[in-house]
One Martini backbone bead per residue (centre of mass of N, CA, C, O) as a GRO file, in nm:
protein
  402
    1UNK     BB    1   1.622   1.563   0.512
    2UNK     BB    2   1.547   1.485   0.164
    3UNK     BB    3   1.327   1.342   0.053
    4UNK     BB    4   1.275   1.051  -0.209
    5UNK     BB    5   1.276   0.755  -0.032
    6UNK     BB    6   1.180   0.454   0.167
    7UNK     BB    7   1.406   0.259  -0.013
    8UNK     BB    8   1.605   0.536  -0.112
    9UNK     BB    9   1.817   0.777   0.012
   10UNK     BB   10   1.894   0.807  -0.270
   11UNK     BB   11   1.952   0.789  -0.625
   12UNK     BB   12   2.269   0.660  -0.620
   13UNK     BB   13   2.158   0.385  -0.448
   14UNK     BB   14   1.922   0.307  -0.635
   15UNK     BB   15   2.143   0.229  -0.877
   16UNK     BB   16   2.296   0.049  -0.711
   17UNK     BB   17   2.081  -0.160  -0.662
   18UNK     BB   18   2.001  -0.212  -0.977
   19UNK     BB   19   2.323  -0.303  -0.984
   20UNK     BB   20   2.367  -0.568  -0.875
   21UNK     BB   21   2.600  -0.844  -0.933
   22UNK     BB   22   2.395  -1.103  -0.822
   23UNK     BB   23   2.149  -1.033  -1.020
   24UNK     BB   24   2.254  -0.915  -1.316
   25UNK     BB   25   2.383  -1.197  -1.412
   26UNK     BB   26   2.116  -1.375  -1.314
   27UNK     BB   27   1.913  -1.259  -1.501
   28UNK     BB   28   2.031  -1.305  -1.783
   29UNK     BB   29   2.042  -1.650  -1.721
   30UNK     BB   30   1.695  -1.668  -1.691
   31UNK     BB   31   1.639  -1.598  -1.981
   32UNK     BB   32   1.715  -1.748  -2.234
   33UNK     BB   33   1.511  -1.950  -2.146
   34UNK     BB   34   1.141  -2.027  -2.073
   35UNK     BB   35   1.182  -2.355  -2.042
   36UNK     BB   36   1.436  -2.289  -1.875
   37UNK     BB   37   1.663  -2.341  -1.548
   38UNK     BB   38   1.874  -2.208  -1.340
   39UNK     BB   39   2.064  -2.480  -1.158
   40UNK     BB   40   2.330  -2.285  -1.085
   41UNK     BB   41   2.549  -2.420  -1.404
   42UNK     BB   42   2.275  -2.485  -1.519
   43UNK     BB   43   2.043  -2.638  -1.749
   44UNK     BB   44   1.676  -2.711  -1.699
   45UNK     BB   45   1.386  -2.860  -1.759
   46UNK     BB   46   1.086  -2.679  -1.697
   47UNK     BB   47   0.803  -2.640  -1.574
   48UNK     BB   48   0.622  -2.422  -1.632
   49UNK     BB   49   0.563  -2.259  -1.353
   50UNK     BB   50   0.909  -2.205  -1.371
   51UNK     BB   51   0.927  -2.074  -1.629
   52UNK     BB   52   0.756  -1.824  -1.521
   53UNK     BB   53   0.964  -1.770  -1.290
   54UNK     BB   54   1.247  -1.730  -1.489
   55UNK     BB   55   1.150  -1.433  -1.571
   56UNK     BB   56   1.136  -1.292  -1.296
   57UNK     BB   57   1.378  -1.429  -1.163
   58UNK     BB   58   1.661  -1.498  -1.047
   59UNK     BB   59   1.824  -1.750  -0.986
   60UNK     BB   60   1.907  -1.711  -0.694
   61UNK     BB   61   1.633  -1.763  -0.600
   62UNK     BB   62   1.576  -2.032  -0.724
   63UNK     BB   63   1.768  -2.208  -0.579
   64UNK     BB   64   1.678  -2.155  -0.283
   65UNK     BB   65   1.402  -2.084  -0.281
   66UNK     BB   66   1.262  -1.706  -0.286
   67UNK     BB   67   1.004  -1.712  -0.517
   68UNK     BB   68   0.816  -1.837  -0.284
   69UNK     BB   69   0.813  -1.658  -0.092
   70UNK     BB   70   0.724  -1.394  -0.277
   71UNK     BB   71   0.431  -1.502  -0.340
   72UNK     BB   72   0.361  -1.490  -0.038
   73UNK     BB   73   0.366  -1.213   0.032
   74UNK     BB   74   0.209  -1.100  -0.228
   75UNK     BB   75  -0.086  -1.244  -0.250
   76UNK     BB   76  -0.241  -0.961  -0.173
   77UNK     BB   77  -0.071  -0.779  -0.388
   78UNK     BB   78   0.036  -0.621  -0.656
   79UNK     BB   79   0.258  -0.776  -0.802
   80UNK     BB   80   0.502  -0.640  -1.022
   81UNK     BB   81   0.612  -0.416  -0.853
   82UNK     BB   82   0.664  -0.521  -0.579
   83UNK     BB   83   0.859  -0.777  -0.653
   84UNK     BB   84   1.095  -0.568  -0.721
   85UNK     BB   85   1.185  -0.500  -0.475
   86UNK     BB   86   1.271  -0.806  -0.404
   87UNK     BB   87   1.543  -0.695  -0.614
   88UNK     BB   88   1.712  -0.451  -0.409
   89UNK     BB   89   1.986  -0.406  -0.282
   90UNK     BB   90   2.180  -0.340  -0.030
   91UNK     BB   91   2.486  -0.121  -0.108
   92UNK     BB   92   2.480  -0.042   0.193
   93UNK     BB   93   2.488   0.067   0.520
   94UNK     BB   94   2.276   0.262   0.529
   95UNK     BB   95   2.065   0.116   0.333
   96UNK     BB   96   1.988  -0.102   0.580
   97UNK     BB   97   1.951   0.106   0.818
   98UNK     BB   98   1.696   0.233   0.678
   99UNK     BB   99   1.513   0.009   0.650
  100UNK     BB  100   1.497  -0.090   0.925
  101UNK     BB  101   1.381   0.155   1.101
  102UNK     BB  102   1.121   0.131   0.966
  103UNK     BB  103   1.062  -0.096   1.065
  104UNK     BB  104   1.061  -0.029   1.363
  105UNK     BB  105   0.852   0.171   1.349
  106UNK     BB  106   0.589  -0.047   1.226
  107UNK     BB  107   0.605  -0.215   1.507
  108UNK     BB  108   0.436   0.016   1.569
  109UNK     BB  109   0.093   0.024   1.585
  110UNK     BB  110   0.048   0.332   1.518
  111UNK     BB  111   0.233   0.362   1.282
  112UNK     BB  112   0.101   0.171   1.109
  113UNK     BB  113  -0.201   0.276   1.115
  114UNK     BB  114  -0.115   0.564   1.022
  115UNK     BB  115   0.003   0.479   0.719
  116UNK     BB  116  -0.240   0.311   0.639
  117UNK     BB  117  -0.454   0.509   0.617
  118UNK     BB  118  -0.307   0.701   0.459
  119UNK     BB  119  -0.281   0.523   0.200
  120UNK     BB  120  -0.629   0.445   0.187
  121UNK     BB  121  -0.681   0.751   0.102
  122UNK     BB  122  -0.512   0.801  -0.126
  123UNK     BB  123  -0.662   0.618  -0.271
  124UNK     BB  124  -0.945   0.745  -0.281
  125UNK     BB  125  -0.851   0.992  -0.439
  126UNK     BB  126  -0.728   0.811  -0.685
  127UNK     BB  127  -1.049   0.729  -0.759
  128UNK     BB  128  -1.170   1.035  -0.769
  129UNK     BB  129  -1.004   1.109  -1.043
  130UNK     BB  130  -1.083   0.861  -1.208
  131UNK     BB  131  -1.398   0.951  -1.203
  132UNK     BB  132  -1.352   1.244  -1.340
  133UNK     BB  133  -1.245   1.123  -1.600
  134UNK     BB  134  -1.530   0.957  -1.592
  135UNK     BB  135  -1.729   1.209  -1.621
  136UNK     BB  136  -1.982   1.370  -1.806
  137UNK     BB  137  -2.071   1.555  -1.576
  138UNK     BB  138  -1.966   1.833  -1.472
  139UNK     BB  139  -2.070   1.820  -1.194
  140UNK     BB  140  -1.962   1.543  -1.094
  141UNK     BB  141  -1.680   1.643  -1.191
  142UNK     BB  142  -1.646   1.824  -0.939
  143UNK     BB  143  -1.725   1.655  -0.717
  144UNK     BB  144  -1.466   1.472  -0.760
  145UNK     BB  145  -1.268   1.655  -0.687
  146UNK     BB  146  -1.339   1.780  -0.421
  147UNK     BB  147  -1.317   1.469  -0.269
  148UNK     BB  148  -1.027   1.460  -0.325
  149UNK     BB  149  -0.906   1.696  -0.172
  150UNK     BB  150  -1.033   1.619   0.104
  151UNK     BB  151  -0.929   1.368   0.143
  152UNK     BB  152  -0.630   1.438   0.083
  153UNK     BB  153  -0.588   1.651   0.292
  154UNK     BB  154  -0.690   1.551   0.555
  155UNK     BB  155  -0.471   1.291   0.550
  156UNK     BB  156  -0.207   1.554   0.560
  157UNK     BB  157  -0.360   1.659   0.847
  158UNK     BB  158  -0.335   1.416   1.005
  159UNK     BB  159  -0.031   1.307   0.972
  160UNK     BB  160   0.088   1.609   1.110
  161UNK     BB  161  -0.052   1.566   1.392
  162UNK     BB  162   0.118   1.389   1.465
  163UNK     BB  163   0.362   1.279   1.628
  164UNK     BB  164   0.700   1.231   1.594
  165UNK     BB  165   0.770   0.976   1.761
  166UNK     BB  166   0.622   0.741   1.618
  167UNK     BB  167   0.857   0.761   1.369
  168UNK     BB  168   1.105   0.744   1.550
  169UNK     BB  169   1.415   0.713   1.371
  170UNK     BB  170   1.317   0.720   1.070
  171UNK     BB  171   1.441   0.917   0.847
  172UNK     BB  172   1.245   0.890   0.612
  173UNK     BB  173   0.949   0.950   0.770
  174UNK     BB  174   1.055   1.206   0.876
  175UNK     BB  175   1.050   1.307   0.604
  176UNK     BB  176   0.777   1.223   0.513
  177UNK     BB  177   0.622   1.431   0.679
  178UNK     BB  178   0.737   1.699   0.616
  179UNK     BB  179   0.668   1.657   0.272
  180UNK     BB  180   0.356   1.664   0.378
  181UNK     BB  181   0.360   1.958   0.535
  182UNK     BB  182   0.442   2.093   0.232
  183UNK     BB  183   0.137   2.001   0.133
  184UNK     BB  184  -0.046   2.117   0.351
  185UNK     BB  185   0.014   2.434   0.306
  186UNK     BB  186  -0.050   2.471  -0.014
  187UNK     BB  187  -0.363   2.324   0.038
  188UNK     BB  188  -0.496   2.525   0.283
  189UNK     BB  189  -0.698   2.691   0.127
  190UNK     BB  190  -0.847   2.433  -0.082
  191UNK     BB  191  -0.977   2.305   0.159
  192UNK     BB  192  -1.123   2.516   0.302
  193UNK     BB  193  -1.281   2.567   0.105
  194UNK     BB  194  -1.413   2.287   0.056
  195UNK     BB  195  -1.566   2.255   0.315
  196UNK     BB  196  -1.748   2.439   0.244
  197UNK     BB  197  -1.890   2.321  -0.008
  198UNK     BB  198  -1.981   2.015   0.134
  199UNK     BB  199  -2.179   2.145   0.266
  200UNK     BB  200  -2.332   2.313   0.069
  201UNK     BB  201  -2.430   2.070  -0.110
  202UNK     BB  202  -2.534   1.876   0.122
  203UNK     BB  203  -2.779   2.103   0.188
  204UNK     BB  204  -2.934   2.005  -0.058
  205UNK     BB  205  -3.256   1.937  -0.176
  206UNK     BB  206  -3.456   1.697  -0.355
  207UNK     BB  207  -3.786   1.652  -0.474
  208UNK     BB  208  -3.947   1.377  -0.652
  209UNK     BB  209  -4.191   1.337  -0.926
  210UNK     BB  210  -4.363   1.056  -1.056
  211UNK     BB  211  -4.627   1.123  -1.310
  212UNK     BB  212  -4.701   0.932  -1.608
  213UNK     BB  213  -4.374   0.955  -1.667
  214UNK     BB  214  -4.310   1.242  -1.489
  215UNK     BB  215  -4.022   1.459  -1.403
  216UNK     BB  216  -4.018   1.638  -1.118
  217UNK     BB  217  -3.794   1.888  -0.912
  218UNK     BB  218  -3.755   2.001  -0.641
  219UNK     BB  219  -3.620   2.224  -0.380
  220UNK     BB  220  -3.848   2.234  -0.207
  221UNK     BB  221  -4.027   2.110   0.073
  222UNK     BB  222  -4.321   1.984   0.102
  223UNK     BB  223  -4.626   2.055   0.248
  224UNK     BB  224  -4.630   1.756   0.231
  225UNK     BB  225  -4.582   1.473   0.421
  226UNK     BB  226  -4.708   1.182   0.392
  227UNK     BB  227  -4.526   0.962   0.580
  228UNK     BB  228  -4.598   1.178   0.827
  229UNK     BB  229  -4.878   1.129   0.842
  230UNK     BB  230  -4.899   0.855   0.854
  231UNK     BB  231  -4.772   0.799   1.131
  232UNK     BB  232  -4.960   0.979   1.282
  233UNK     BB  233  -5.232   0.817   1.226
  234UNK     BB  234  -5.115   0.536   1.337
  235UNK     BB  235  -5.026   0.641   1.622
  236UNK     BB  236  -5.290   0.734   1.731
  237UNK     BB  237  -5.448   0.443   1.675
  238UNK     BB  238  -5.257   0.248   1.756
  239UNK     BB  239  -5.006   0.156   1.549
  240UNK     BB  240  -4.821   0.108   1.334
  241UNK     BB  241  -4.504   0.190   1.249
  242UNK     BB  242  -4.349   0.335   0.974
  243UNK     BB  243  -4.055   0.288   0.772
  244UNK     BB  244  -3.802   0.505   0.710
  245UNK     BB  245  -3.550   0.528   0.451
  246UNK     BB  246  -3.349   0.741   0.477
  247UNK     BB  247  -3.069   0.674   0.305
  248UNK     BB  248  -3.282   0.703   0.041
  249UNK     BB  249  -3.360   1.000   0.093
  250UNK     BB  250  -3.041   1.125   0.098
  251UNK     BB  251  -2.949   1.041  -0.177
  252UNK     BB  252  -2.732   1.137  -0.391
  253UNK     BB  253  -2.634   1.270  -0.729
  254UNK     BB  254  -2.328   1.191  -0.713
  255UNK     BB  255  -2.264   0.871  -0.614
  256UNK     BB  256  -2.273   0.794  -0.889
  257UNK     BB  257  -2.058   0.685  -1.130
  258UNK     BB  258  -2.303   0.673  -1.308
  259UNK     BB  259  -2.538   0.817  -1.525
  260UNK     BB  260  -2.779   0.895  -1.654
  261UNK     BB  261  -3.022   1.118  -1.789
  262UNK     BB  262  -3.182   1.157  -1.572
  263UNK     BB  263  -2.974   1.229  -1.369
  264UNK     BB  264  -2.852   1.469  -1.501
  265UNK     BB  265  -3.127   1.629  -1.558
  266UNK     BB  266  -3.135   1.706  -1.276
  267UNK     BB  267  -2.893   1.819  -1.222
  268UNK     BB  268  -2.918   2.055  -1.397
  269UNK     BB  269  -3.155   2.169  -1.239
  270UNK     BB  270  -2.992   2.207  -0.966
  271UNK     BB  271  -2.796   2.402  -1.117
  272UNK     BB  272  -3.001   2.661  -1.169
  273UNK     BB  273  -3.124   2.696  -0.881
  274UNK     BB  274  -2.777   2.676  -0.769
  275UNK     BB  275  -2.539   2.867  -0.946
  276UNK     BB  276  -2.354   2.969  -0.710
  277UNK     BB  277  -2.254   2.711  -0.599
  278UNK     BB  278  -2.158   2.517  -0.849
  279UNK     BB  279  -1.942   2.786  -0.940
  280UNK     BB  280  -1.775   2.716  -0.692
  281UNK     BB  281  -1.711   2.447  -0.730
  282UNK     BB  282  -1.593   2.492  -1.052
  283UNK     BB  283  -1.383   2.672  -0.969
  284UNK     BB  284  -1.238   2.480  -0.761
  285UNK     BB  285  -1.196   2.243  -0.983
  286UNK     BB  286  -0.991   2.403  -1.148
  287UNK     BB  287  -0.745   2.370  -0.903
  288UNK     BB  288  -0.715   2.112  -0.984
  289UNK     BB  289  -0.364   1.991  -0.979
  290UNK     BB  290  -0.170   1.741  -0.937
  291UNK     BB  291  -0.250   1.686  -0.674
  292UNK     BB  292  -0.041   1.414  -0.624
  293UNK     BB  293   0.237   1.413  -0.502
  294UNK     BB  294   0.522   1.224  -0.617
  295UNK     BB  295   0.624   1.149  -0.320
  296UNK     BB  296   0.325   1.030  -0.198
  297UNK     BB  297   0.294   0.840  -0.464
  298UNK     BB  298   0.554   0.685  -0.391
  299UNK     BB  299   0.523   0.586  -0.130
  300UNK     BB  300   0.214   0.448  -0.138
  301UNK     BB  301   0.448   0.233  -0.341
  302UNK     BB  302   0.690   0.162  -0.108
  303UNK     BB  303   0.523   0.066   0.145
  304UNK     BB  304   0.448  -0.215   0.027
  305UNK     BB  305   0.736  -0.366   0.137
  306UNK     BB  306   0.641  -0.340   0.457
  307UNK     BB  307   0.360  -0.437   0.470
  308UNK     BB  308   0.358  -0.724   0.333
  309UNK     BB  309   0.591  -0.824   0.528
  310UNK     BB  310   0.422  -0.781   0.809
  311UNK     BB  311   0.200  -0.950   0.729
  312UNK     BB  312   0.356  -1.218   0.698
  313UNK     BB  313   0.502  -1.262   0.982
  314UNK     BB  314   0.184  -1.256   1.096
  315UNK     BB  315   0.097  -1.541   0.942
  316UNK     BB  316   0.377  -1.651   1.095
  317UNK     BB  317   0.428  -1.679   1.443
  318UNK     BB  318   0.593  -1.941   1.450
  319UNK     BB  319   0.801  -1.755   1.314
  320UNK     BB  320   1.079  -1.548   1.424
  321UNK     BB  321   1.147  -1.196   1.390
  322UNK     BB  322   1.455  -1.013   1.341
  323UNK     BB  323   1.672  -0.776   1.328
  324UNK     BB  324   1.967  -0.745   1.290
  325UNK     BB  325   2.306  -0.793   1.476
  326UNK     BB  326   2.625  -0.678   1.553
  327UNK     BB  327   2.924  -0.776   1.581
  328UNK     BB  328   3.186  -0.715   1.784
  329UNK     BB  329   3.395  -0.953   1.735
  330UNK     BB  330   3.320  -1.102   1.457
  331UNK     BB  331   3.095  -1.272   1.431
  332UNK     BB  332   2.887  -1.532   1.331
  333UNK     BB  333   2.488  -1.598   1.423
  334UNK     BB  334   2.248  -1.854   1.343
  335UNK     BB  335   1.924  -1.881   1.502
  336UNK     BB  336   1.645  -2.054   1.401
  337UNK     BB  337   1.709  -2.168   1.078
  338UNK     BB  338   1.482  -2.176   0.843
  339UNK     BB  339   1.296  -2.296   0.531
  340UNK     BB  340   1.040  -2.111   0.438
  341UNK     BB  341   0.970  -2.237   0.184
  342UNK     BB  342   0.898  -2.518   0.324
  343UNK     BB  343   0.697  -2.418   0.583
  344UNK     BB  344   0.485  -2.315   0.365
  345UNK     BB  345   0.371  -2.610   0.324
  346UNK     BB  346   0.350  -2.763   0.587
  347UNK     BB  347   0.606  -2.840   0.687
  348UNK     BB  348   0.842  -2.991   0.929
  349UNK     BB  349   1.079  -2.823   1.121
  350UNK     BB  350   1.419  -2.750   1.166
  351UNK     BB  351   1.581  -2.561   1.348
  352UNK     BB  352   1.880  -2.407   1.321
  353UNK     BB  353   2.223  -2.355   1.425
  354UNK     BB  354   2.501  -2.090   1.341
  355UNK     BB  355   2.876  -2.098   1.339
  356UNK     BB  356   3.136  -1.804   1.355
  357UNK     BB  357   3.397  -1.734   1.449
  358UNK     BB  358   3.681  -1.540   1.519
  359UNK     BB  359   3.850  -1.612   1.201
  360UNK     BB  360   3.623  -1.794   1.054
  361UNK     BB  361   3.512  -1.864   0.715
  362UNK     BB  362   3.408  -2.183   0.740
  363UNK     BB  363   3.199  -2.478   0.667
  364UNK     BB  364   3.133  -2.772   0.690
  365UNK     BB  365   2.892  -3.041   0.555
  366UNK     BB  366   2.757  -3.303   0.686
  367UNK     BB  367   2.588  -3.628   0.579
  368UNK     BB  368   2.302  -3.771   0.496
  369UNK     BB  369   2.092  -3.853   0.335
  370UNK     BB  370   1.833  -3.680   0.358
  371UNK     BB  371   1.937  -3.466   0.619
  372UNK     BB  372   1.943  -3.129   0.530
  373UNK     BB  373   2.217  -3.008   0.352
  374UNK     BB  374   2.011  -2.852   0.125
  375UNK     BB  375   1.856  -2.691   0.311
  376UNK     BB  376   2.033  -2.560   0.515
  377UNK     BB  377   2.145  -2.391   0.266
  378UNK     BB  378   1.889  -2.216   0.183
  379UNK     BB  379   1.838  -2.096   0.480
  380UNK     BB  380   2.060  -1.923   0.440
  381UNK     BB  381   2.019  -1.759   0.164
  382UNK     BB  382   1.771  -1.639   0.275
  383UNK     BB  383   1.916  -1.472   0.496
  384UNK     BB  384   2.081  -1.306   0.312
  385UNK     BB  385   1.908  -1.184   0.121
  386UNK     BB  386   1.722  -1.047   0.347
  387UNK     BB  387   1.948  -0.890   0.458
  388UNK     BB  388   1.989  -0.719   0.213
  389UNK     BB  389   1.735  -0.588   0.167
  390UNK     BB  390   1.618  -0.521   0.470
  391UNK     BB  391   1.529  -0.737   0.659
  392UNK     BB  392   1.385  -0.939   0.857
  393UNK     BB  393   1.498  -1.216   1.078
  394UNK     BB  394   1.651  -1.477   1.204
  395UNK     BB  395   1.826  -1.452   1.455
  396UNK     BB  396   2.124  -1.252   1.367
  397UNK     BB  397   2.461  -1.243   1.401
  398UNK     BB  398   2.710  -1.036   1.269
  399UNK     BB  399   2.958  -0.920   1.032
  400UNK     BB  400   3.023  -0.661   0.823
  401UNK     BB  401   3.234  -0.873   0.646
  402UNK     BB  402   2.987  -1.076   0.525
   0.00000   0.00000   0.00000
């Protein structure tokens, strides 16, 4: 199949889950006024954090808390394109297998630490292209262009180089790597002149002399290192031996993303001195177009819907999840079913076991007051959304007409 999507896998599925008919009627109704909030089908007067929360999510989640649960998932990563992934449910059976598959695939260490990388690649990449585009400097801006080729390429020829078995059953992700291989092959040839370039730029050297406020350049080395003389005549006599600061030493006038007047004039001059290196560079820094393809793009922001729940359900090991199983005689069974939001302030709670045999369609909850029955609501509901997600969850065997 041909890449699309991570989280959808044609067009036509991604339509219908941002059209699906529990989120789009309860997103108008939590609109209404930003000082109340939807609970049920009152509206009641909400304090700020409720208010500013009721613009954001769906009344369906703010009933169950689990705007509170997606605050949490979300707390370490760019807030507002990722939470709206938690609100596009699977609009049928295929696209709920699709992010599951993922999830499958993800759960083991090989493949999650392989995407993981490349995402964090794709990103530097995508950094170094927005530092060329604020670099003054002619000379430094080929050189952040052709260091993003060279991330990017690596990347994607890192991630081509794997087993295809990683990536397990996973529809996308095999899609997405085909698609990967289909942009390796293309920047193939700038990739190795790149490598050929960034050998050719770092074997530069040059040394500056920096005298009564005159500064020379030289890019040849001085017949005479004072430092090596320093130390040889210290050692010759059993004395203590200088530390040179290598590091200190060999630093590029490429790597500051801002450069002075003085270090561009500097660089300026190592340009004039080696002419052909600089022309080959800003030759190949000419050929960077779009380099970063909207698949790769797309990609590498639909996949923290997937890393997140990731992070999320390992940062809280003692609450199992697991992805759903269909049940074969038409059960509905929950195991283990606790209110996450609850779970997450720290309160003791008490998972609860539920069932409904074939044939079943419902169940009376009774008890006394303050005893559990509208906890133990939401962590249905919480189950519920989840599963519509393609979320893992706690134990949960369903029947497909559920």
């Amino acid at each position: 199949m041909d890449f699309y999507s991570i989280l959808y896998p044609t067009r036509e599925q991604e339509a219908r889950s941002k059209a699906h008919p529990w989120l789009f009627a309860a997103k108008r109704g939590a609109n209404l006024k930003k000082e109340y909030v939807l609970r049920g089908n009152k509206l009641v007067l909400a304090d700020p954090d409720d208010a500013k929360s009721s613009a954001c999510y769906p009344a369906l989640y703010m009933d169950i808390n689990f705007h509170q649960v997606i605050e949490a998932i979300c707390c370490k990563a760019d807030g507002a394109s990722l939470k709206a992934y938690y609100q596009d449910f699977c609009c049928d059976d295929d696209m709920l297998a699709y992010r599951q598959e993922v999830f499958a695939a993800l759960s083991k260490e090989r493949c999650s630490s392989l995407l993981r990388c490349f995402c964090q690649s794709v990103g530097e990449a995508q950094n170094a292209l927005q530092y060329a585009e604020q670099a003054a400097c002619p000379a430094q801006k080929d050189r952040y262009l052709i260091d993003a080729v060279f991330i990017y390429g690596n990347a994607l020829f890192t991630l081509c180089a794997a087993e295809r078995s990683i990536m397990g059953s996973s529809r996308g992700l095999r899609a997405f790597v085909a698609e990967a291989a289909g942009q390796a092959a293309q920047m193939k040839s700038l990739f190795t002149e790149v490598q050929e370039i960034r050998r050719e730029m770092d074997g530069i050297q040059i040394q500056l002399r920096i005298v009564n406020g005159s500064v020379s350049v030289y890019t040849e080395k001085p017949a005479q290192d004072y430092a090596e003389r320093l130390n040889q005549t210290l050692q010759a006599q059993n004395l203590w031996k200088v530390q040179i600061n290598q590091s200190a030493k060999d630093t590029g006038v490429f790597r500051q993303r801002g450069m002075t007047l003085l270090e561009t004039q500097v660089l300026e001059r190592v340009a004039r001195r080696y002419p052909q290196s600089f022309e080959r560079m800003h030759s190949a820094a000419l050929r960077v177009r779009r380099l970063i393809a909207e698949p790769v793009a797309r990609f590498t922001q639909e996949i923290r819907f997937y890393f997140s729940f990731d992070d999320f359900r390992k940062s809280i090991p003692a609450i199992p999840f697991t992805l759903p199983e269909e049940s074969a005689d038409g059960a509905f069974e929950l195991q283990g079913v606790i209110d996450l939001a609850l779970a997450l302030t720290g309160t003791d709670v008490t998972p609860n076991d539920f069932k409904l045999a074939p044939g079943e369609l419902g169940v009376v909850v009774t008890g006394a007051n303050q005893g559990g029955k509208t906890t133990f609501a939401r962590a249905l509901g919480q189950v519920v959304v989840m599963m519509m997600l393609g979320l893992p969850v706690t134990r949960w065997i369903y029947h497909k007409e559920i």
